[in-house]
Every structure is written in structure tokens, then in C-alpha cells.
GUMI-36574 format. One record per residue (C-alpha): residue in one letter; x, y, z. Coordinates in steps of 0.1 Angstrom, whole numbers, padded with zeros to 4 digits, always signed. Last residue first. Layout:
BEGIN
AXYZ ...
This chain:
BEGIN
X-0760+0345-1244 X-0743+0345-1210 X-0754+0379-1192 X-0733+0388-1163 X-0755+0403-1130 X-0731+0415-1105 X-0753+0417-1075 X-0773+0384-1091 X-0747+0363-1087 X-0739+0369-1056 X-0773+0362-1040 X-0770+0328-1061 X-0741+0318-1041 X-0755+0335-1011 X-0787+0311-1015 X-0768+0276-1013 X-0778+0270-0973 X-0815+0285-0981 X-0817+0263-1017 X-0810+0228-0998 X-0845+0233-0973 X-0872+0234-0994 X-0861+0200-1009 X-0861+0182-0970 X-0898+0186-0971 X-0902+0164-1000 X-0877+0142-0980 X-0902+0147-0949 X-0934+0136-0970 X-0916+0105-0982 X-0901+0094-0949 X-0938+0102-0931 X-0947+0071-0956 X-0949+0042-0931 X-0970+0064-0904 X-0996+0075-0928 X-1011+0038-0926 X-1016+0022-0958 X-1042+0026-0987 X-1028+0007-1006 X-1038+0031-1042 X-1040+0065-1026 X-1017+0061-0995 X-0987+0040-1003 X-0985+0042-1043 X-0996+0081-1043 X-0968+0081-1014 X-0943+0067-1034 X-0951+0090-1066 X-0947+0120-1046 X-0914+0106-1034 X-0900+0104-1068 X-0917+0137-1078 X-0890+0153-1061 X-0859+0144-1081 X-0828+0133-1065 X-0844+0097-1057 X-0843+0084-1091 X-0805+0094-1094 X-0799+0060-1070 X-0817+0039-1088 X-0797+0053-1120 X-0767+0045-1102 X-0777+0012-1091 X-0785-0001-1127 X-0824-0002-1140 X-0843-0037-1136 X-0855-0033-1101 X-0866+0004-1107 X-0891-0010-1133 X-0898+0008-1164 X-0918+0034-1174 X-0927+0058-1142 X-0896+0044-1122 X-0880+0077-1113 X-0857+0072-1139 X-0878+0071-1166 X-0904+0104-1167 X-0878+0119-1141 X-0859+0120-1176 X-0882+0154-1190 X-0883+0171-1155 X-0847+0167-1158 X-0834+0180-1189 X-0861+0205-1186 X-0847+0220-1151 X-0807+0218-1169 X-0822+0235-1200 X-0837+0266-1174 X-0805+0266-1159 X-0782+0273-1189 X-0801+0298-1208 X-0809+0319-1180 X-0777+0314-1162 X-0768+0309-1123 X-0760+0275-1125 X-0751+0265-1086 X-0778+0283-1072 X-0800+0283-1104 X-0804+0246-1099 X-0813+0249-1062 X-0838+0275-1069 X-0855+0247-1094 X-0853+0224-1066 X-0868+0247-1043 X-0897+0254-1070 X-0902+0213-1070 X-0901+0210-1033 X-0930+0237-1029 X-0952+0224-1051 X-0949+0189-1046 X-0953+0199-1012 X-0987+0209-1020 X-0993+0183-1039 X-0986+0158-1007 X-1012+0180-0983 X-1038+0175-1004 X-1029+0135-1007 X-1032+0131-0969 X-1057+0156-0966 X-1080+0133-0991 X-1079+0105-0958 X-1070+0073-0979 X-1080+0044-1005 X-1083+0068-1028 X-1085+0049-1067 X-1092+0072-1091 X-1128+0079-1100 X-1124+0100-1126 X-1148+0129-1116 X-1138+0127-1086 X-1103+0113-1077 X-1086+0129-1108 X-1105+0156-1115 X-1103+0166-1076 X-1066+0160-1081 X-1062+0181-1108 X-1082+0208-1089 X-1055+0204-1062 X-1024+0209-1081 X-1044+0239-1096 X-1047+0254-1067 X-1013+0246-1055 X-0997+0258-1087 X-1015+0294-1082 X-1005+0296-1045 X-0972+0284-1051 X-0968+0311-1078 X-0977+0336-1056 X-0954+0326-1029 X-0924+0327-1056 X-0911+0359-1064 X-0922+0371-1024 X-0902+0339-1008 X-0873+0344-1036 X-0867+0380-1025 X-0870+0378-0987 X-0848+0346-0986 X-0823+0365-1007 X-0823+0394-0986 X-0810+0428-0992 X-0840+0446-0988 X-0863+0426-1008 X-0872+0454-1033 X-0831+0462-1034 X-0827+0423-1042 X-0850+0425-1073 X-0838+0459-1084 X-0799+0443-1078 X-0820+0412-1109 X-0829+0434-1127 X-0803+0427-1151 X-0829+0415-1182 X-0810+0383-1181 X-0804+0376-1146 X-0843+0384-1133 X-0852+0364-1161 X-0837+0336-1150 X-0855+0335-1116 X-0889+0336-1134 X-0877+0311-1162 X-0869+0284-1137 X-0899+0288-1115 X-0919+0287-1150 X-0900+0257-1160 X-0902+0237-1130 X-0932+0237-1117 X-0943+0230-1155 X-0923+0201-1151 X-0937+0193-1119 X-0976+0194-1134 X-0965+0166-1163 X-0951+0143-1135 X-0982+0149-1112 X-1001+0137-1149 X-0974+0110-1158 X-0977+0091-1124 X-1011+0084-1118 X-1019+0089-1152 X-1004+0055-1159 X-1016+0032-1141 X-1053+0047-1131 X-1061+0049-1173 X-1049+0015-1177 X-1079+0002-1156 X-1064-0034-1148 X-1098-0031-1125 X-1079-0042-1096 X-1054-0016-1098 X-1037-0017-1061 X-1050-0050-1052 X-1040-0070-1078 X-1056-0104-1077 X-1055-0127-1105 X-1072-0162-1097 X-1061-0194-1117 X-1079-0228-1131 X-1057-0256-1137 X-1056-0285-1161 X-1073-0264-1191 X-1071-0285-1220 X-1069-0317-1211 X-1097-0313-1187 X-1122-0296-1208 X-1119-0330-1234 X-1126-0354-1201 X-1167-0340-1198 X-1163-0328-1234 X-1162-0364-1246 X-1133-0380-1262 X-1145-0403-1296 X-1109-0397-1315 X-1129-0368-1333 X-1137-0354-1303 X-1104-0347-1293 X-1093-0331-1329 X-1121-0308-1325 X-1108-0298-1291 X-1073-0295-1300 X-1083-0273-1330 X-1102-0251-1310 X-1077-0247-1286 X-1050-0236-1307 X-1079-0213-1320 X-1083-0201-1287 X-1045-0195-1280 X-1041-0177-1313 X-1072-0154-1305 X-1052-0143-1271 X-1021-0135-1289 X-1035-0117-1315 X-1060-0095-1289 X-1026-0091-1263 X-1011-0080-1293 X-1030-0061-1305 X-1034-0036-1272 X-0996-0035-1269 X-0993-0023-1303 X-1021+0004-1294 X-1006+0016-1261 X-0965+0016-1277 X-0969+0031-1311 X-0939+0022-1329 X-0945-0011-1316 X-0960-0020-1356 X-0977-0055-1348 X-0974-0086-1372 X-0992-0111-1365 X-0984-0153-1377 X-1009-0182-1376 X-0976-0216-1388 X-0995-0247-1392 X-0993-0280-1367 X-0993-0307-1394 X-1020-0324-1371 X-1049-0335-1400 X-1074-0313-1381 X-1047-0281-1385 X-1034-0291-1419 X-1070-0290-1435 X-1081-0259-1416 X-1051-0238-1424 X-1045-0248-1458 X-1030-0215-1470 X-1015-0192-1438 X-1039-0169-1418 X-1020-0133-1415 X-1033-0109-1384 X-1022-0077-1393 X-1008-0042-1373 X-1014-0006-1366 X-1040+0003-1401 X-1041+0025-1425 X-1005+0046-1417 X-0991+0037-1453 X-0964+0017-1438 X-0990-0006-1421 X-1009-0005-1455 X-0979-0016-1474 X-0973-0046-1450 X-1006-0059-1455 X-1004-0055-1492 X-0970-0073-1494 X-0988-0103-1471 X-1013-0111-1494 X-1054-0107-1509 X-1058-0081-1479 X-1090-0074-1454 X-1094-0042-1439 X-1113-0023-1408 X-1107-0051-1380 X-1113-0035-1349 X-1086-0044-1316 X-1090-0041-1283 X-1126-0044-1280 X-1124-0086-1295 X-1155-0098-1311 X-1134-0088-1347 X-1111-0113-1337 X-1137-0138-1329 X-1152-0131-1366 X-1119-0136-1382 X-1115-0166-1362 X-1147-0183-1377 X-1138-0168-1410 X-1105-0190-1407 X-1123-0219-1395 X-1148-0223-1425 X-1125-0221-1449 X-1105-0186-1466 X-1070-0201-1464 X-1052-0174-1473 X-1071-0149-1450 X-1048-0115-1445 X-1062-0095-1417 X-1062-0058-1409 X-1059-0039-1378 X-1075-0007-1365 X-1071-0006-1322 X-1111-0005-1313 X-1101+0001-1278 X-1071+0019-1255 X-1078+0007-1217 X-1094+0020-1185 X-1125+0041-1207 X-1110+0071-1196 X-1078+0066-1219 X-1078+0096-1233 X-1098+0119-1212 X-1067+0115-1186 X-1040+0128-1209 X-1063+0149-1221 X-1076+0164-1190 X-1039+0166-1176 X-1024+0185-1206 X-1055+0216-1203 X-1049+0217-1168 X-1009+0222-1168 X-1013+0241-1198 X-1039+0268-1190 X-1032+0276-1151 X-0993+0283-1145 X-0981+0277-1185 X-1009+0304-1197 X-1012+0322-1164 X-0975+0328-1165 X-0971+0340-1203 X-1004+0362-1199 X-0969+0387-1183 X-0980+0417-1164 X-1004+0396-1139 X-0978+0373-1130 X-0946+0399-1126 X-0970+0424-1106 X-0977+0397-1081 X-0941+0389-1079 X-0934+0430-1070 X-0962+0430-1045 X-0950+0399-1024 X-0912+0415-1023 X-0932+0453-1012 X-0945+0434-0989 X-0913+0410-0975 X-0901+0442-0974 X-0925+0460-0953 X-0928+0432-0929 X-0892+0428-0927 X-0891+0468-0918 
């Protein structure tokens, strides 16, 4: 008789998927199409050819000569040249360009006489990639020209180059970051938005698959199918969308690892196996939500609310170090969390499988906290009440 309901369960979810193009849109379409762009975006490793303008006052000989570096630059592609600031500024309102580079009057003459003149840029952060992108080329051409200027003022005095290099750079340094060490911006940050990305949609569609069973009042058909049993009813609702989720969890990856050469630095099993948890832990969580909020409305806002912060608090965009203990601590209620910590342990380091079996067991741990919380939602959805 289990066998027959845990059929009869499987057949009913099965029905729900192929009845509704809803589910194979946000199940199959979305999740892949989001992913590819995200990484298709920056598959070069870094955003380029950033459109900025420049302001030349001083229009000499060493102002085109740092035009003409800036320009040199990928980041950043010069596509206008203003007569003044105001124009400059209107342009960066007007959408034309991202940001200016402003040369001040005299530059040249008050530079070799050493009157120290004032280079100014002006970014617009409202776009966070690209402004970040100028202003590592602004910077960077500033600090060049500075040493320009030094160096023509050395020689001047009668310094040679031999003593002239020297003075200018005292010490040479070696950057060495093992986990990125192509600075490829491409492998920091779609490591952790895309499996972020696919756990939201985790979480939606297991949220509006459950909720519809409450709204609609089907939900004593549901439980009758199942014979009774929660465990019966949720396993056959939701092994078909774990298969579907895993599938395409694992073609991300192969997109990710293959034909974007993300960094893998470990047995592919061990990151196969991780997505599929992801899965699983993810849907749990969702079924935990619904076990204490048993609402359509309600409990599918509650699973956006958080698939949307675990962008922050999880320590995609800013450091965990630097966020308060509390929000540390809410970081590690979330499954993608531990999926992020053992893309960082076993894809990028590399590391033994041993230090992360933590990770994988709290992912674990998620499919457990719905089956003691289940009769509370097995309640519920005997006496179905719908909460517009």
C-alpha cells in the first residue's frame, strides 16, 4: 500500500509539471537562461571599454600624452572630449558617458615648475562594475603621470635613469592569490551569484507548488493521494522537481567548469554531489517556511525575502568580518551559505574533502527540520483556510 501511494503521490506531481508551462519555464528556462548571461557578461574576466570622457584645459604636450595613455587603457574608452566641466557633468547625467577625467589649465607649466596641480575624475558609482573599472584606469593614469613629472623633473637636475628608477620605485612587489589568480572577475562573482540565482528559483517554485495546494483547497485531495501522509505527499510533489532542478544544477555547472573554464581544483563528484544538496536543502527549507507559515501569499514572500538577502548576508557582497554578529550569525540559516563554503574549499583551494564534510552535513541537516515540523503543516492543509 506505501508503494501504491507513494505512486499514485509521484504521478499526481508529475501531472502538476507537465499541466502547468509555468514550471518548465521557471524550473528549466529561467534558471539557465539567467546563468548564461550572468556568465556571458563578463566572460572576458573583467568589464572593458567602460565610455568616459575627458575635459583637457591645458591642451600641451603632456595632457594629450595622458589622453593617449588613458585611451591605451581596456578598462576604460574614451568616446568624448569637453570644452568644461558643466558639459562633462551634463553628459554623465545625460547617460553618454560613466565618468570624466578633468586636466586643470597650466598643467604642464605648473607640474615641471613644482606647484603640484590639482588632476581630478569624477566616476558615477551608480553603476558599481563599470565605476569600479574607471577608477582603477583614473587612478592608475594619475600615478603614471605623477611619475612622469618626477622623472622629468629628475633629469632636469642632471639625475640619470640608472638612480632616477630608484627614487621612484624603492620596492618591487609580488601579488599572489591562489584562489583567482587570473583576478578573472567573471570566476568571483559568478561563483556565488549564479548557485545563488538557481536557489532562489528553488525556492519560489517549491514555494508556489505547496501554496497552491492551500489556495486552490486541494490540498485534503493532495493528502488523500498520499494516503494520509505528509512525508508521502511532499516526497511525490517534490521528487520531480528535484530531478528537474538537479539536472539543470548540473548543466550549470558543466557551463561553468567547461565551457567557462572555472576554476576546479577538485574530484567533479565532489561539486556534483554539492548541487544536488543544494537542491534538496533549499526545497526543505522552503517546506520549512510553509510549516510554520502556512499561507500562499505569506510564505511564498517570506522564501523571496530571503533568497533575495542571502545575496548579502551570506557574504556574496561584502565581507562577513565587517557585518555585526547577528547578521554573521543569520548567514548560516540559509543553505546556499554552505554551498558557497565548499565552492571556496573544494573548487577554487582545492582542499581535502575531509575539512568540508561540516558543510555537506549542514546541507544535509536542512532535509531533516521539515519532517519534525510536518504535522503542523499536515494540519493545515486538512482544514484548508484561504488568506487573501
Amino acid at each position: 500500500m506505501i508503494a501504491k501511494y507513494i505512486g499514485n503521490s509521484f504521478k499526481r506531481g508529475c501531472v502538476q509539471l507537465v499541466r502547468r508551462p509555468m514550471y518548465f519555464l521557471l524550473i528549466v528556462i529561467m534558471p539557465i537562461l539567467c546563468c548564461w548571461f550572468l556568465m556571458d557578461l563578463i566572460k572576458s574576466g573583467s568589464v572593458q571599454n567602460v565610455p568616459v570622457g575627458i575635459v583637457d584645459l591645458d591642451n600641451s604636450s603632456m595632457s594629450r600624452r595622458i589622453s593617449r595613455n588613458l585611451n591605451g587603457f581596456q578598462q576604460v574608452s574614451i568616446r568624448n572630449r569637453y570644452n568644461n566641466f558643466a558639459e562633462a557633468r551634463d553628459a554623465v547625467q545625460r547617460g553618454e558617458v560613466l565618468g570624466f577625467f578633468l586636466i586643470p589649465d597650466y598643467l604642464e607649466e605648473e607640474a615641471l615648475g613644482g606647484r603640484q596641480p590639482v588632476v581630478s575624475y569624477y566616476v558615477n558609482y551608480a553603476y558599481y562594475a563599470p565605476a569600479s573599472m574607471q577608477f582603477k584606469g583614473f587612478k592608475t593614469i594619475s600615478l603614471l603621470v605623477n611619475g612622469s613629472i618626477v622623472q622629468t623633473a629628475l633629469r632636469t637636475v642632471g639625475l640619470r635613469d640608472e638612480r632616477i628608477e630608484p627614487a621612484l620605485v624603492p620596492y618591487q612587489t609580488h601579488l599572489h592569490m591562489p584562489g583567482n589568480p587570473f583576478i578573472n572577475y567573471n570566476y568571483y562573482l559568478n561563483s556565488t551569484f549564479v548557485p545563488c540565482f538557481l536557489s532562489l528559483f528553488i525556492l519560489l517554485v517549491t514555494a508556489f507548488s505547496l501554496g497552491t495546494e492551500l489556495k486552490t483547497g486541494l490540498s485534503r485531495q493532495w493528502l488523500k493521494t498520499s494516503g494520509g501522509s505528509m512525508f508521502v505527499a511532499l516526497l511525490g510533489k517534490l521528487v520531480p522537481q528535484t530531478v528537474l532542478f538537479t539536472a539543470v544544477g548540473w548543466f550549470i555547472q558543466w557551463m561553468m567548469f567547461r565551457c567557462y573554464d572555472f576554476p576546479l581544483n577538485c574530484n567533479p563528484w565532489n561539486m556534483l554531489l554539492a548541487m544536488f544538496l543544494l537542491v534538496v536543502a533549499n526545497q526543505s527549507f522552503a517546506v520549512l517556511i510553509f510549516c510554520f507559515v502556512p499561507n500562499f501569499r505569506y510564505g511564498t514572500m517570506l522564501c523571496t525575502l530571503l533568497g533575495m538577502v542571502s545575496f548579502s548576508f551570506t557574504g556574496f557582497s561584502l565581507p562577513q568580518e565587517a557585518m555585526y554578529p547577528w547578521v554573521q550569525a543569520l548567514g548560516f540559516t540559509t543553505p546556499i551559505k554552505y554551498y558557497f563554503l565548499i565552492m571556496v574549499d573544494q573548487a577554487l583551494n582545492g582542499i581535502d574533502l575531509y575539512y568540508s564534510r561540516y558543510y555537506y552535513a549542514a546541507l544535509l541537516g536542512f532535509t531533516i527540520l521539515p519532517m519534525l515540523l510536518s504535522w503542523h503543516l499536515k494540519k493545515e492543509c486538512m482544514n484548508p483556510v484561504y488568506v487573501p
